[in-house]
C-alpha positions in Angstrom: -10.5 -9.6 30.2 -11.3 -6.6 28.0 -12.9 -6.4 24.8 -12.6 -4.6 22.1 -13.1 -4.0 18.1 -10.9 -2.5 15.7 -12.2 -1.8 11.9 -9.9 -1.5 8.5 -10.6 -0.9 4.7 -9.1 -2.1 1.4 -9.8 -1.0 -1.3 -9.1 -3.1 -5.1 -7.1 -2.0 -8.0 -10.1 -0.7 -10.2 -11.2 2.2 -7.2 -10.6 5.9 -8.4 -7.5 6.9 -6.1 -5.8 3.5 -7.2 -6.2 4.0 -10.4 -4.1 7.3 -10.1 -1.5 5.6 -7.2 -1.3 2.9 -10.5 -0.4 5.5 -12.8 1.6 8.2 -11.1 3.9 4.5 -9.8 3.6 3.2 -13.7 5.2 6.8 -14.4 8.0 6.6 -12.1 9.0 2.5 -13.1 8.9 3.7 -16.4 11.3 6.6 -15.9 13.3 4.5 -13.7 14.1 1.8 -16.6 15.7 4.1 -18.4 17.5 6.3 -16.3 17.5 5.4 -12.9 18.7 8.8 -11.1 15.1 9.9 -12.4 13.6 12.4 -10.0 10.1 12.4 -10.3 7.2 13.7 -8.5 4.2 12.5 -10.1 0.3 13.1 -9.5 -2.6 11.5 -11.4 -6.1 12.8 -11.5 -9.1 10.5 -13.1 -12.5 11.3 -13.8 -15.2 10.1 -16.1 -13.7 9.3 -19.6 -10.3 11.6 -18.5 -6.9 10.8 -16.9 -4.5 13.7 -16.5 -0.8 13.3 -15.1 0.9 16.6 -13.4 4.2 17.1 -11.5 7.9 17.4 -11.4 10.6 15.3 -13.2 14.3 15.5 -13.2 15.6 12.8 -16.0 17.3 11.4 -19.2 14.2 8.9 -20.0 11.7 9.2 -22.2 8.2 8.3 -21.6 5.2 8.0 -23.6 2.8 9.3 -20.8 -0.3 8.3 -22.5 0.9 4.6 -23.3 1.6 4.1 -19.6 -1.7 5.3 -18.4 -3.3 3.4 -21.6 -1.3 0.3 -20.3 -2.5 1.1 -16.9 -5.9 0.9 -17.4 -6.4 -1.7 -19.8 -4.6 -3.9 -17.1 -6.7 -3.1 -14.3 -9.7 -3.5 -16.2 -11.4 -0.8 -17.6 -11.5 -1.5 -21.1 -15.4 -0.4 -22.1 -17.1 2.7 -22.3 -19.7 1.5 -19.9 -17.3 1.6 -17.3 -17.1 5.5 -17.3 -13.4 5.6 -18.2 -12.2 3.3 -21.2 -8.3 2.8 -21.6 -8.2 2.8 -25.8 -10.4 5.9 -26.0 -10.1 7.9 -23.0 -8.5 11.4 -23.1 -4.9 11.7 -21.4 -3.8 15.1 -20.3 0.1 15.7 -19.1 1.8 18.4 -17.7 5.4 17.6 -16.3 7.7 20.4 -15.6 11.2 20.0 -14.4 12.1 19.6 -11.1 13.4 22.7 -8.5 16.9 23.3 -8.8 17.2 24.4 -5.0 15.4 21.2 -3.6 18.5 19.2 -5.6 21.2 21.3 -4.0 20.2 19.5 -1.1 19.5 16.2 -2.4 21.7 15.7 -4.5 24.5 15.7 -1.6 23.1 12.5 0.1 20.1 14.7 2.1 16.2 14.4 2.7 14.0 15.5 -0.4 12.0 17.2 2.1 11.4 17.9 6.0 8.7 15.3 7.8 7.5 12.5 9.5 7.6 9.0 8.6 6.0 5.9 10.7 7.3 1.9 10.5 5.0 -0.7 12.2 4.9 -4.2 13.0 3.2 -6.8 15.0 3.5 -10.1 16.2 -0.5 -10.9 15.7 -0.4 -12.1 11.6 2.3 -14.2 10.2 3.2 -11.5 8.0 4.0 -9.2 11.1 1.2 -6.7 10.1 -2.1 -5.8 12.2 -4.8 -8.2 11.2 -7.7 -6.1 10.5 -5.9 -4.4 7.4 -4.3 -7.9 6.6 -7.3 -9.3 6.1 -9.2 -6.7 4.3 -6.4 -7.0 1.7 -6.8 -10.5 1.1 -10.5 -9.7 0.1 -10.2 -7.3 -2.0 -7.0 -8.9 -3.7 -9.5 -12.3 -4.2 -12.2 -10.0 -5.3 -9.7 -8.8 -8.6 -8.9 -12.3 -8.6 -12.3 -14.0 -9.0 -13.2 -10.9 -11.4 -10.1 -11.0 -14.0 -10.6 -15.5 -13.9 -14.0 -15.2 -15.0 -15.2 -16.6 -11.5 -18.0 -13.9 -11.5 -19.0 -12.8 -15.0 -20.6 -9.8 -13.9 -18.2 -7.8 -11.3 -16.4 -4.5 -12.8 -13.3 -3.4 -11.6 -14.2 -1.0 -8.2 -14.6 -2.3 -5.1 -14.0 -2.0 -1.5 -13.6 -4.0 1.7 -13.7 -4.1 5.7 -12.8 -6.2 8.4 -13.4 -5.4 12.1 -11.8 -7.7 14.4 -12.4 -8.7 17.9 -9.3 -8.4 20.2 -9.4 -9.8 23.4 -6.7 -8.6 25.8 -4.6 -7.2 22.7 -5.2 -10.6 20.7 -7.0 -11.5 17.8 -10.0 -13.4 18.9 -12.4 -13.6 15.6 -13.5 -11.6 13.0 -16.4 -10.0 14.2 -17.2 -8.1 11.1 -17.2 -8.2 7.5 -18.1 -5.3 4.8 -17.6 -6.0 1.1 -18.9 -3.5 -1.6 -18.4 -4.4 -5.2 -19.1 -2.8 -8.7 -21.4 -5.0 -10.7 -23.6 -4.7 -13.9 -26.9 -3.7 -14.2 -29.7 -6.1 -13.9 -27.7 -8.0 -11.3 -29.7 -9.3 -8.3 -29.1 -8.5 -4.5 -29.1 -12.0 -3.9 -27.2 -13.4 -6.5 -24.7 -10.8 -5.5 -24.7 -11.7 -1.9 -24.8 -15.5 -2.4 -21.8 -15.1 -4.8 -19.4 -12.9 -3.1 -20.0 -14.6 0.2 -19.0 -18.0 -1.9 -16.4 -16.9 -3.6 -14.6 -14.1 -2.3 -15.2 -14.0 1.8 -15.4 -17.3 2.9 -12.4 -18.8 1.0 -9.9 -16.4 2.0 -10.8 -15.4 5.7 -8.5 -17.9 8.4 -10.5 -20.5 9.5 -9.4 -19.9 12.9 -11.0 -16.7 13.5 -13.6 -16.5 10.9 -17.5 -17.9 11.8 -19.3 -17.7 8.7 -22.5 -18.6 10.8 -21.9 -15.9 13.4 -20.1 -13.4 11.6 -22.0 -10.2 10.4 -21.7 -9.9 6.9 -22.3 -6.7 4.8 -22.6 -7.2 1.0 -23.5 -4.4 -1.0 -25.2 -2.6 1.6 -27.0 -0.2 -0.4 -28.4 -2.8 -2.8 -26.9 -1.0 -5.9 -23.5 -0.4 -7.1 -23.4 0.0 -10.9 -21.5 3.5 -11.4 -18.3 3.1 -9.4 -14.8 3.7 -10.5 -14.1 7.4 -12.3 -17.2 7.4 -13.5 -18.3 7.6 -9.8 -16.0 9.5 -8.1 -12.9 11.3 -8.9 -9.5 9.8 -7.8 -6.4 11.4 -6.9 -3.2 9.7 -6.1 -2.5 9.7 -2.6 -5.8 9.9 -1.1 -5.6 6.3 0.5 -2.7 6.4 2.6 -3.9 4.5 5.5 -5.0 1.5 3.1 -1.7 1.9 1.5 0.0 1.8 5.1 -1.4 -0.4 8.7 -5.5 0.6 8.6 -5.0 2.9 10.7 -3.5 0.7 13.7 0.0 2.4 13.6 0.2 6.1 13.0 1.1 7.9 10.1 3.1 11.1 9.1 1.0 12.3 6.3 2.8 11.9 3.2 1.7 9.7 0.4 4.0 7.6 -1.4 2.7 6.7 -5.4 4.5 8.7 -7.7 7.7 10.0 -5.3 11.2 8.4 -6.2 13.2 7.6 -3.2 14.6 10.8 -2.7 11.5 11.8 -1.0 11.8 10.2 2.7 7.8 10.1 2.6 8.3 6.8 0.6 12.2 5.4 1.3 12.0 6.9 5.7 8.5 4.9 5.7 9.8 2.0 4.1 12.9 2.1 6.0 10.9 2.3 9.5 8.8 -0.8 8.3 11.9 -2.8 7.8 13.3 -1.7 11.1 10.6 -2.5 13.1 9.1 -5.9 11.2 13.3 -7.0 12.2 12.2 -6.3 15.4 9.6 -7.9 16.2 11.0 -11.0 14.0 13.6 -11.1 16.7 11.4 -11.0 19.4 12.4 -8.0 21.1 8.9 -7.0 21.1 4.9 -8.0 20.2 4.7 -4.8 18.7 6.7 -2.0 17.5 6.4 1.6 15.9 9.6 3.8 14.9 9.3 7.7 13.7 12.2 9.1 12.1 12.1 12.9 11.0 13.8 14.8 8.6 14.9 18.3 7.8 14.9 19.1 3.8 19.0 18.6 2.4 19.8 17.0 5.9 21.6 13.1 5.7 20.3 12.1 8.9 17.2 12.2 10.3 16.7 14.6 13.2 15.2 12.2 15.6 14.3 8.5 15.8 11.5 7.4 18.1 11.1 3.9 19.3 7.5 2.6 21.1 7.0 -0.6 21.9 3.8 -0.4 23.9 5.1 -2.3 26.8 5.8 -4.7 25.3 9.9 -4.6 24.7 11.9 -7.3 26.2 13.7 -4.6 27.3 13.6 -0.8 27.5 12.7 1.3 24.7 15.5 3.7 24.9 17.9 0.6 24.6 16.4 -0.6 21.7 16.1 2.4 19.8 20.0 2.5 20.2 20.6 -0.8 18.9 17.8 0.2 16.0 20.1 2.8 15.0 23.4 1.4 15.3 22.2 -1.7 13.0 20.0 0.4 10.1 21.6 3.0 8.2 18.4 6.3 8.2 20.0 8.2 5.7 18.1 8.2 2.5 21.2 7.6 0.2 21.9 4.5 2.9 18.2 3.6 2.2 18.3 3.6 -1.2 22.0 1.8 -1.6 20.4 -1.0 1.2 16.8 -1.5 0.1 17.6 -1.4 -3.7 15.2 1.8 -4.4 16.3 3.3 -7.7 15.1 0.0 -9.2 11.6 -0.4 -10.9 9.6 -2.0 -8.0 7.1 0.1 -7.6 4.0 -0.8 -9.4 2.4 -3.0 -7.5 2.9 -1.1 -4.5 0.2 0.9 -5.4 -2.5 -1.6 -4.6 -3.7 -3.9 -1.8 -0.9 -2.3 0.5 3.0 -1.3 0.6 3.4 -3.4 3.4 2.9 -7.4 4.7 3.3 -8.9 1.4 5.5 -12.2 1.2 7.9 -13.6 -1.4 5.2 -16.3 -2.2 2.1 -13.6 -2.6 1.5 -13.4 -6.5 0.0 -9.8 -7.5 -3.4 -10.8 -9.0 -3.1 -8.1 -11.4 0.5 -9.7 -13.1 -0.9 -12.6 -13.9 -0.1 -16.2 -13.0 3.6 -17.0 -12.1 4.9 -13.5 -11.0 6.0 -12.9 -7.7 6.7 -9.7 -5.8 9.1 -9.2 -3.1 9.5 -5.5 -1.3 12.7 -5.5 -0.4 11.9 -3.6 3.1 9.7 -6.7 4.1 12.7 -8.6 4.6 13.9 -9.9 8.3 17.8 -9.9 7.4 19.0 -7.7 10.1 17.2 -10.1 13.4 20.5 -11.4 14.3 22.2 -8.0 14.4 19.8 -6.7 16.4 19.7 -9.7 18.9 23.6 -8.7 19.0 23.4 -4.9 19.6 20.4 -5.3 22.7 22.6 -7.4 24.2 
């Protein structure tokens, strides 16, 4: 029997390159309201007391940019000046130019926004279909905004991060072997208060009692003892910078592109989607434990240039036979992806934190409020029987 660890990262709502994913996808819902053809291209840059918003956009809307990153930011949390960056006094720089002319020859004839790779994954090992390490590590850091905005723990602030390493054992979740949180606090805090708190309230409620030892796990909290300048104030943030949080933690592979801030014209964000939904169908129908699909894409091209199905060995069948009934059931062009997955709507929001994938109709986005519920259309398993059909 083999053994072996696999690690994975969150990060919450409140760190520096989620604040910008927050804003540049705030941008784009915005614009998508009002006019939703809106081509936007959208990047955010924060910093202590400064947010500044820079790209392309093709559209009819009107925005007021600084009320959506004012909005933004008060929502998250960071709504005093102790906190490096405060949403009612911070400076907001914008510079949005329109978008290329020569990209929309292409585009706007049903073809890819650009050329590139896109990954989908999904696997049989959480209920949610996604690898467990970055499932997990989501669930803390989600609690961790959650016990913060109830009032649970008076003195956490808004950045924070998490990690899960996981056991496998022959390919399966065995336990969590590992567990890393570091969260933003205010001064004069204790180490142990901090420790004795977090464990309480945000680990061990949240971790699945099957796999999780509280006696013998090994448990990180604020490793460093200290952690009172976080968010802008503490580093940077760019949107984009987290794509393997925003994607499987680094257990399926990734083509490189970011997603906060694209519309879906840009197959970075619709082609990725698009693969997740193929694959998590898969899976669902049991035609393998785990799957990964690549599609490709040449700029102004409808479909994709190639489309690359692994299942690891562990297909009920071959892979090249699957990858045929993949295609013949799921439409790859981006205008099919857009019509099918409902992409020009204003969904995108809370995409931009605690991951764009594994989230379930009943999941409430801790930063909404009580009562809302989420659904990404891609995370749906509505084409199993279809599938079933075309393998045969």
């Amino acid at each position: 029997m083999s053994t072996t660890l696999f690690t994975s990262e969150s990060v919450t709502e409140g760190h520096p390159d989620k604040i910008s994913d927050q804003i540049s996808d705030a941008v784009l819902d915005s614009l998508l309201s009002d006019d939703p053809s809106s081509r936007v291209a959208c990047e955010t840059l924060v910093t202590t007391g400064v947010a500044m918003v820079a790209g392309e956009v093709t559209t009819d809307a009107y925005v007021h940019v600084q009320d959506v990153v004012r909005d933004t930011l008060r929502r998250i949390g960071y709504t005093h000046s102790d906190y490096g960056i405060d949403a009612n006094t911070c400076a907001v720089i914008t510079s949005l130019d329109r978008q290329s002319a020569h990209i929309a020859m292409g585009v706007d004839s049903g073809g890819a926004g650009d050329q590139g790779m896109m990954f989908g994954y999904a696997s049989d090992e959480t209920e949610e279909l996604m690898p467990a390490p970055i499932q997990w590590a989501h669930r803390l850091t989600r609690n961790l905004a959650d016990v913060r905005k109830r009032g649970e723990i008076a003195w956490l602030r808004p950045d924070g991060k998490s990690q899960v390493t996981v056991e496998y054992k022959d390919g399966v979740p065995n336990r969590i072997h590992t567990v890393v949180i570091s969260t933003q606090h205010d001064d004069g805090v204790d180490q142990e208060t901090i420790i004795s708190e977090v464990k309480a309230k945000v680990i061990d409620p949240v971790m699945p009692s099957d796999l999780y030892d509280p006696d013998s796990c090994i448990i990180h909290i604020n490793p460093t003892g200290r952690f009172v300048i976080g968010g802008p104030h503490g580093d940077a943030g760019l949107t984009g910078r987290k794509i393997i949080v925003d994607t499987y933690g680094g257990m399926g592979r990734h083509g490189g592109g970011a997603f906060s801030g694209k519309d879906a014209t840009k197959v970075d964000r619709s082609a990725a989607y698009a693969a997740r939904w193929a694959a998590k169908n898969t899976v669902a129908a049991g035609l393998a434990k785990r799957c990964e699909i690549q599609l490709a894409y040449a700029i102004g091209v409808e479909n994709p240039v190639s489309v690359h199905v692994d299942t690891f060995g562990t297909g009920s069948g071959s892979d090249e036979a699957l990858s045929a009934a993949i295609e013949s059931v799921f439409d790859f062009r981006p205008r099919g992806i857009i019509e099918r997955l409902g992409l020009r709507n204003p969904i995108f929001t809370p995409t931009a934190a605690y991951g764009h994938f594994g989230r379930t109709p009943e999941e409430r986005a801790p930063a909404e409020g009580a009562g809302v519920v989420w659904f990404f259309p891609w995370e749906r398993t509505d084409r199993v029987e279809e599938l079933r059909a075309a393998v045969g």
